[in-house]
One Martini backbone bead per residue (centre of mass of N, CA, C, O) as a GRO file, in nm:
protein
  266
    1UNK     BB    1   0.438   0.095  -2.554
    2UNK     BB    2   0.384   0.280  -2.281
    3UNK     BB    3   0.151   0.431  -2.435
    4UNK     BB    4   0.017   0.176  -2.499
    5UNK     BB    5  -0.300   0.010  -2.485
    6UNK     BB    6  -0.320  -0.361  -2.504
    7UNK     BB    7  -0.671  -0.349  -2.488
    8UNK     BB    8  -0.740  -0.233  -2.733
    9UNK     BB    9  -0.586  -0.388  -2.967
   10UNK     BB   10  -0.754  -0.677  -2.850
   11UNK     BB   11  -1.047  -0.620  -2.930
   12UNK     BB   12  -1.011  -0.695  -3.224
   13UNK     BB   13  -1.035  -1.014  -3.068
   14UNK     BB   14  -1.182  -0.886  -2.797
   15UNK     BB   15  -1.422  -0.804  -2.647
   16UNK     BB   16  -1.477  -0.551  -2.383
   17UNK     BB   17  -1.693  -0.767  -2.213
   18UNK     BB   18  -1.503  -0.990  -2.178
   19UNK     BB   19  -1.286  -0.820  -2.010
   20UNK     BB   20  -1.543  -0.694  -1.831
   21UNK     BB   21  -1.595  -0.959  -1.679
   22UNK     BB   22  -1.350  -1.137  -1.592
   23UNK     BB   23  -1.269  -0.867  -1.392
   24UNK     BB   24  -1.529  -0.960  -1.246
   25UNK     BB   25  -1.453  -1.209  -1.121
   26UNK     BB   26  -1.180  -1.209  -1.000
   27UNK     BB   27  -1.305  -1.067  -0.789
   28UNK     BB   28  -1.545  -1.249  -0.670
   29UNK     BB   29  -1.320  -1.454  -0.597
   30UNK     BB   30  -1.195  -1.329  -0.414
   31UNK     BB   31  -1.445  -1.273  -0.184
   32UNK     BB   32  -1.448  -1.570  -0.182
   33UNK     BB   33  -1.200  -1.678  -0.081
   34UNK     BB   34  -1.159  -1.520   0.170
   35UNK     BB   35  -1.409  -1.593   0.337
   36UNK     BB   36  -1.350  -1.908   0.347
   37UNK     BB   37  -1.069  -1.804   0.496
   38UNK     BB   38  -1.247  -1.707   0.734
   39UNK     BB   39  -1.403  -1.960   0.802
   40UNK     BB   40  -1.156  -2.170   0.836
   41UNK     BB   41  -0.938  -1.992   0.978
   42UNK     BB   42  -1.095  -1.760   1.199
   43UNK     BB   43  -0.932  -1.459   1.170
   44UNK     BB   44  -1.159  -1.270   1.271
   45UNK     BB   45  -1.244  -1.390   1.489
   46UNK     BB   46  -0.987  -1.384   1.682
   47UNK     BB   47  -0.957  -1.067   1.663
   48UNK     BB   48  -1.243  -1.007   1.854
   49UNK     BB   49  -1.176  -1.154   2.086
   50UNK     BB   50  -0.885  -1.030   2.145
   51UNK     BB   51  -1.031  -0.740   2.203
   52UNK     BB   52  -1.186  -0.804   2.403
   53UNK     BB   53  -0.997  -0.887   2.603
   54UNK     BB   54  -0.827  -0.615   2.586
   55UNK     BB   55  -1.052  -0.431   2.682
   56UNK     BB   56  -1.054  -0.550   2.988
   57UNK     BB   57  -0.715  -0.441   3.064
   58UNK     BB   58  -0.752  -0.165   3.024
   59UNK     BB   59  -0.646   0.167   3.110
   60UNK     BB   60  -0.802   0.320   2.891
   61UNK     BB   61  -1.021   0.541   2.752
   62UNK     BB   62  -1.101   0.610   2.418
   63UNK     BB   63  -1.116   0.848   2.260
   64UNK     BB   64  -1.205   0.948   1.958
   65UNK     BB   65  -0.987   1.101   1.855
   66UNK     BB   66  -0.801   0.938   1.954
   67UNK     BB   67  -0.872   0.696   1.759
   68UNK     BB   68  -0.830   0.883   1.480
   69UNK     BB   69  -0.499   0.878   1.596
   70UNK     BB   70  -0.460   0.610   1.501
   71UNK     BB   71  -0.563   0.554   1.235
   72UNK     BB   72  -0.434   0.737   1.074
   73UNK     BB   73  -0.128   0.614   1.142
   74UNK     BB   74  -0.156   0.347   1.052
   75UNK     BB   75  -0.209   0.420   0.762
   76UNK     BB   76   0.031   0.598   0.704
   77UNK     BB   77   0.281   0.385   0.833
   78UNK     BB   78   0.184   0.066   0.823
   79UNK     BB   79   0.066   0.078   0.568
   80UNK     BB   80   0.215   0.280   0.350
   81UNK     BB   81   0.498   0.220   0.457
   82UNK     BB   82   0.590  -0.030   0.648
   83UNK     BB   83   0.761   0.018   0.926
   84UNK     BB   84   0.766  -0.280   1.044
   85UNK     BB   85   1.030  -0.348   0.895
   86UNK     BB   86   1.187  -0.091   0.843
   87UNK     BB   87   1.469  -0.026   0.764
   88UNK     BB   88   1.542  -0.142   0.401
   89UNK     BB   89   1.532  -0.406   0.145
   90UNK     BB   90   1.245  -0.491   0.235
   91UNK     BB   91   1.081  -0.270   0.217
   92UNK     BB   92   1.146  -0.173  -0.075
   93UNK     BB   93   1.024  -0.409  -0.203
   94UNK     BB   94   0.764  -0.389  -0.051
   95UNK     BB   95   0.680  -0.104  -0.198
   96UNK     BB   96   0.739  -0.166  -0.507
   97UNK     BB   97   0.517  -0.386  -0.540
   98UNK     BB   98   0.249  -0.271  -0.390
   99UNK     BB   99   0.261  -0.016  -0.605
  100UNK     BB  100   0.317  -0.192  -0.841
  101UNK     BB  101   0.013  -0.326  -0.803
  102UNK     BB  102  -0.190  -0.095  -0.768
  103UNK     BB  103  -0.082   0.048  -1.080
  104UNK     BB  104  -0.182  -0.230  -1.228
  105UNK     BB  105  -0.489  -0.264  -1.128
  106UNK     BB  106  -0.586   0.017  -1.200
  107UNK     BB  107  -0.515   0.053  -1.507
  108UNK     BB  108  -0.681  -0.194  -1.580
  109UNK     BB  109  -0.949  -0.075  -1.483
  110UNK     BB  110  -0.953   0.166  -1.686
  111UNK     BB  111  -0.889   0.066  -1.961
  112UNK     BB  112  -1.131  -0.161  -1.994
  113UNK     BB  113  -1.376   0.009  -1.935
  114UNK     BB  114  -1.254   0.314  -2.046
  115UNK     BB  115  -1.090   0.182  -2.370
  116UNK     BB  116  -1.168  -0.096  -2.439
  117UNK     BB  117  -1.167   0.028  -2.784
  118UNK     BB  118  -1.022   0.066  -3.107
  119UNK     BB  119  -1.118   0.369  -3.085
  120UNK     BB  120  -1.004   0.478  -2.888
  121UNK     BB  121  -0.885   0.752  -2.657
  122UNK     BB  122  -0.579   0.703  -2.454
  123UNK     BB  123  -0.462   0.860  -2.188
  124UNK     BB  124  -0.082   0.800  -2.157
  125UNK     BB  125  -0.103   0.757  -1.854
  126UNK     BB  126  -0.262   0.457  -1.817
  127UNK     BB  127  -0.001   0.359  -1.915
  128UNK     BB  128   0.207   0.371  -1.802
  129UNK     BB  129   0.065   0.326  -1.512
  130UNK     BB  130   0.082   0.007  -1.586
  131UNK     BB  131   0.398  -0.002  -1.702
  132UNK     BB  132   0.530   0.088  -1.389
  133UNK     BB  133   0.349  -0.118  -1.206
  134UNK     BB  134   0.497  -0.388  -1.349
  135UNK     BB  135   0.799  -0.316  -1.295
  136UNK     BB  136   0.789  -0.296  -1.019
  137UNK     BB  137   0.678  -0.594  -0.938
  138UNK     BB  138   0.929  -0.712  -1.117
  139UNK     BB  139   1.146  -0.603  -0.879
  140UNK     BB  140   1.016  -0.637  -0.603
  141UNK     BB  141   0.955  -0.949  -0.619
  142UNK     BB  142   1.244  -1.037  -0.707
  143UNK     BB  143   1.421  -0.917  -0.489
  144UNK     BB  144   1.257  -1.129  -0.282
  145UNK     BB  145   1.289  -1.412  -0.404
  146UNK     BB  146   1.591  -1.435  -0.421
  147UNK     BB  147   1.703  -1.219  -0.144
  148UNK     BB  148   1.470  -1.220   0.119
  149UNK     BB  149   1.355  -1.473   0.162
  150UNK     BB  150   1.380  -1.607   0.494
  151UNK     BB  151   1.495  -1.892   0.366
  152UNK     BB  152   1.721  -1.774   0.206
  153UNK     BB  153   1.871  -1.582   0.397
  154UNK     BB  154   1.854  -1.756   0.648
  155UNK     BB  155   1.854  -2.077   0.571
  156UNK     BB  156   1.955  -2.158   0.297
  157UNK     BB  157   1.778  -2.156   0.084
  158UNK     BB  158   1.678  -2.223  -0.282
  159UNK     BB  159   1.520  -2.009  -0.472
  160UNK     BB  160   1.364  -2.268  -0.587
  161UNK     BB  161   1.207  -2.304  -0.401
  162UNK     BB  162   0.890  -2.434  -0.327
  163UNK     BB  163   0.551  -2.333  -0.166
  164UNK     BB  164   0.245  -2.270  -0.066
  165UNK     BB  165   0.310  -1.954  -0.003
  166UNK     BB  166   0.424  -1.875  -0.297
  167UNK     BB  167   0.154  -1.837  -0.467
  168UNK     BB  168   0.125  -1.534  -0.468
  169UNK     BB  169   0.428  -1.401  -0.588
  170UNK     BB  170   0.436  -1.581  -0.840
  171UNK     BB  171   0.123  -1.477  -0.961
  172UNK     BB  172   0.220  -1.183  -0.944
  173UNK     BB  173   0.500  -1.193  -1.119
  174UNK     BB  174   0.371  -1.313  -1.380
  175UNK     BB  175   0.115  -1.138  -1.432
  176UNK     BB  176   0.348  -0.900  -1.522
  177UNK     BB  177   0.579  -1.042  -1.698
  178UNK     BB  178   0.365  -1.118  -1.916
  179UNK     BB  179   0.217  -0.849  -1.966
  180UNK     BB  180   0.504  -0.695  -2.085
  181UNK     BB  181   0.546  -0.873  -2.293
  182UNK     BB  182   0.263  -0.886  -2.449
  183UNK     BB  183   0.289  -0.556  -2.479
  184UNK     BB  184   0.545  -0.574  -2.662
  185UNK     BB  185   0.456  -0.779  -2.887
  186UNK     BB  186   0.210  -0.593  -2.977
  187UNK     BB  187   0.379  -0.352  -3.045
  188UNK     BB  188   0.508  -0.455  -3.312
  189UNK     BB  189   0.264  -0.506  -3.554
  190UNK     BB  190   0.301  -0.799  -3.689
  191UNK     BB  191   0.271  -1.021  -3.899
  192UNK     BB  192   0.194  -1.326  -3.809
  193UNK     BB  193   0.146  -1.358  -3.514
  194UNK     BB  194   0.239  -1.585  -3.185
  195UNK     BB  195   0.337  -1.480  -2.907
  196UNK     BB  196   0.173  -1.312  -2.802
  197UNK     BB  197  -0.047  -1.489  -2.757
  198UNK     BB  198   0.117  -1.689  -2.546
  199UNK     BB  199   0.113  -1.462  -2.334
  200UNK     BB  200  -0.158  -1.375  -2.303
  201UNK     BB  201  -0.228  -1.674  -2.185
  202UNK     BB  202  -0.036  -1.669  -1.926
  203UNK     BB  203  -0.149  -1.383  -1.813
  204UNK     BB  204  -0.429  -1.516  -1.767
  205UNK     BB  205  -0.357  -1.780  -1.600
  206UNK     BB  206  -0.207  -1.609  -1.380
  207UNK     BB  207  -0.474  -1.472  -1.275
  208UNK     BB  208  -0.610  -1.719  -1.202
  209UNK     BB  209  -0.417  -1.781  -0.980
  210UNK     BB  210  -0.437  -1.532  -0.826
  211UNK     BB  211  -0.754  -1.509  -0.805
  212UNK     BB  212  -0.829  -1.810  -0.718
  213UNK     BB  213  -0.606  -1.855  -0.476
  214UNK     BB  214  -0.661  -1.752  -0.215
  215UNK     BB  215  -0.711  -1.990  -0.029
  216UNK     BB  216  -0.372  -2.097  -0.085
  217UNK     BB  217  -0.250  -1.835   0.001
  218UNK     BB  218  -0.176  -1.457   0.077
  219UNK     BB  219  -0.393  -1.256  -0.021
  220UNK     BB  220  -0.558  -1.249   0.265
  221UNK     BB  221  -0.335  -1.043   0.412
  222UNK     BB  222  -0.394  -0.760   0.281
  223UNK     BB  223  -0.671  -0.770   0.500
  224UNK     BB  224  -0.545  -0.813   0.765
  225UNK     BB  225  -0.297  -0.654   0.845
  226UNK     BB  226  -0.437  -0.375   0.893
  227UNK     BB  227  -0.597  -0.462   1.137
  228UNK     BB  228  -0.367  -0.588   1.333
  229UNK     BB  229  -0.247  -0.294   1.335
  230UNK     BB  230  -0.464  -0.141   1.452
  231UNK     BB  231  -0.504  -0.337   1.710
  232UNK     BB  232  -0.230  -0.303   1.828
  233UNK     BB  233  -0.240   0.034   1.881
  234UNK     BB  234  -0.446   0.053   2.040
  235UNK     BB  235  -0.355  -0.154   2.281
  236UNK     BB  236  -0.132   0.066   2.319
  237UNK     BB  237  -0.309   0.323   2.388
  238UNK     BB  238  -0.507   0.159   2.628
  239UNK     BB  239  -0.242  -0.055   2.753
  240UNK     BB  240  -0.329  -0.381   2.705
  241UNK     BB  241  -0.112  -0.524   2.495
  242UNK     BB  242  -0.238  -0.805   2.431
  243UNK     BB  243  -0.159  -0.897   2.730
  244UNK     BB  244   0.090  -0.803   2.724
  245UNK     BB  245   0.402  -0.731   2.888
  246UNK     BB  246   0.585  -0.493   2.942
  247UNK     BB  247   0.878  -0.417   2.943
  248UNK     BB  248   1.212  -0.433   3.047
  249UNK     BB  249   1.361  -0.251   3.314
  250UNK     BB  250   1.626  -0.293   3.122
  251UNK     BB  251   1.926  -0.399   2.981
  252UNK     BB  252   2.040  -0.510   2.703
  253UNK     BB  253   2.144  -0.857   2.666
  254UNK     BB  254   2.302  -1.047   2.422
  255UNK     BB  255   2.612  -1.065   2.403
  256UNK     BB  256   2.906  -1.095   2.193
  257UNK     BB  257   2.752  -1.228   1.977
  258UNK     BB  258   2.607  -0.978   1.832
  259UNK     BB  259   2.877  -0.850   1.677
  260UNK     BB  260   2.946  -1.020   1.402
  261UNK     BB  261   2.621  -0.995   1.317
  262UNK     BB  262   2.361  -0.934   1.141
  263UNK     BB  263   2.042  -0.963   1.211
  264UNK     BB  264   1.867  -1.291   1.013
  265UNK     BB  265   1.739  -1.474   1.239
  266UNK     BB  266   1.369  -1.560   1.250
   0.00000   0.00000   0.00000
């Protein structure tokens, strides 16, 4: 199953033309979502206002240089790694799931586009990467729904509530667990199979949820997180610290209320 890919087997009864339209669609719904998404509710105006602002207190004019190792450390630690979230089963979570999330939708658009047809002949590295990246995606999105979301470990609601800020993660973590039930039903390759196709069903199914929801869900947090991260370091780099206040020069005094038990109400 892990080496075989289960669109190559697909074509056999869904065109590859017709599964590289889908693929092409729900990219421009993401990018029509997104954009909504920013004239709805204005959240790139914020972003350069709130810059120009902080342009205006800056303690100092960043040179290029400066700038470029801005950009390169944000892009390396708060991109690439999540460091602000800290060390952690948090942080662990969510790189689990960004990055099967990338190496799942990675492998999609690379064996659709130059495999999925029943003759070709898929190199094994990316069925692989596609059910690893699958794997990865309902491990860290698992680990996050259960024992992570904030409303639960903090605030003791039951894992089970569910709010339209979920639809992102659950529709993410659907479209993953869903791909990979539905190629190991296929990769059995039994006569008069239909669960397989039930899952097919699912997976499409969940997939147009998540890539059609972006204007409801937080897939469009995806391209602000970096942007916002950016600007943040940046202000602190040029000393205007987005208008914020600098540090308080004193002993951090919390009482010893805070020996108890470890921080996790947020």
């Amino acid at each position: 199953m892990i080496t075989t890919n289960p669109f190559s087997a697909l074509s056999e009864i869904i065109p590859s033309i017709a599964m590289q339209s889908f693929v092409i669609v729900m990219g421009l719904l993401v990018v029509l979502g997104t954009l909504v998404d920013i004239i709805h509710k204005k959240n790139v105006k914020y972003f350069f206002e709130n810059a120009k602002k902080a342009k205006k207190s800056a303690k100092k004019i960043l040179t290029t240089s400066e700038k470029t190792s801005v950009i390169i450390k944000t892009i390396a630690s708060d991109i690439a790694t999540t460091s602000e979230l800290g060390a952690g089963k948090r942080r662990a979570a969510h790189l689990l799931g960004m990055y099967g999330t990338i190496l799942f939708w990675i492998g999609s658009v690379v064996m659709i586009f130059c495999y999925a047809s029943p003759t070709s002949n898929t190199p094994s590295v990316w069925p692989i990467i596609w059910h690893l990246g699958a794997i990865m995606t309902v491990l860290g999105g698992s680990w996050f729904w259960f024992f992570l979301r904030v409303d639960v470990y903090s605030e003791a609601q039951p894992w089970y509530r569910i709010i339209q800020a979920d639809l992102f993660v659950l529709a993410l973590l659907a479209s993953s667990l869903f791909g990979l039930i539905w190629s190991f039903l296929q990769s059995l390759n039994l006569n008069d199979r239909w669960d397989d196709k039930v899952f097919l069903i699912l997976f499409i199914i969940s997939n147009l949820v998540l890539f059609g929801g972006v204007y409801w869900s937080k897939f469009a947090h995806m391209f602000y997180k970096p942007g916002a991260a950016l600007q943040k370091n940046l202000a602190e780099a040029d000393g205007s610290r987005d208008n914020m206040p600098p540090p308080a020069d004193a002993p951090e005094k919390f009482g010893l209320g805070i020996k108890r038990e470890a921080p996790k109400h947020y």
